[in-house]
N, C-alpha and C positions, 0 to 999 in steps of 0.2 A: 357880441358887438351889435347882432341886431338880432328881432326874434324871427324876421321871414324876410323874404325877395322884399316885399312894399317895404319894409320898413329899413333894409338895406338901401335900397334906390337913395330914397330919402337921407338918409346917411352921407349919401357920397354924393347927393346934390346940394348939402350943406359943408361939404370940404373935407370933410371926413372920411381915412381909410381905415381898413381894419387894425392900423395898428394905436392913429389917433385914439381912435375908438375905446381899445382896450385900453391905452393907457388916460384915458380921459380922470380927470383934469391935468394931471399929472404929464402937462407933456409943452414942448415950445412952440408945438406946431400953430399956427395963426391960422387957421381954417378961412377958405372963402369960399361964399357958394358961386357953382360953377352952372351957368344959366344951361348951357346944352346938358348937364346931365338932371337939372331940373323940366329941364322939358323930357325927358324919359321918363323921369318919376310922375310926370302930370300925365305921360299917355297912359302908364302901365298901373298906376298907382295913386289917379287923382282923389278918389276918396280915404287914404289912408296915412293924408297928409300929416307929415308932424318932423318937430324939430330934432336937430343932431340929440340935445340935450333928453328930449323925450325918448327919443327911440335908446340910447344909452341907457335912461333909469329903467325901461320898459324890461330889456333885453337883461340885464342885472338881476333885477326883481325873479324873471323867471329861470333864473340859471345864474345863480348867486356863486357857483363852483365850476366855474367856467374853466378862467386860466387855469383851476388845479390840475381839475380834467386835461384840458392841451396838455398840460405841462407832465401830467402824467405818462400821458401815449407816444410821449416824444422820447421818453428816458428807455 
């Protein structure tokens, strides 16, 4: 869902939780970003700004076997 803390923040100050997340695009949820957890992301995270969509492809790209994995540890 995301590849670190910054890039989480960031996530869920674009309206996005972990489950949006995973199921992105694939999913009904209408995301809005939420200004009080962008102001977290600005304190803890202002140089590692970047959009839901970003941190989505980011977090993909480097753990392309994500859900397998969960879904493994879960069984």
């Amino acid at each position: 869902m995301a590849r670190d803390l910054s890039a989480y923040l960031w996530l869920l100050a674009d309206g996005f939780g972990p489950w949006e997340a995973t199921a992105y695009p694939d999913h009904e949820h209408q995301p809005r970003a939420d200004a009080r957890l962008a102001a977290i992301a600005q304190r803890w995270a202002a140089n590692r700004r970047a959009s839901a969509e970003e941190v989505i492809a980011a977090a993909r790209a480097e753990f392309p076997d994500f859900d397998e994995m969960i879904g493994g540890l879960c069984r």
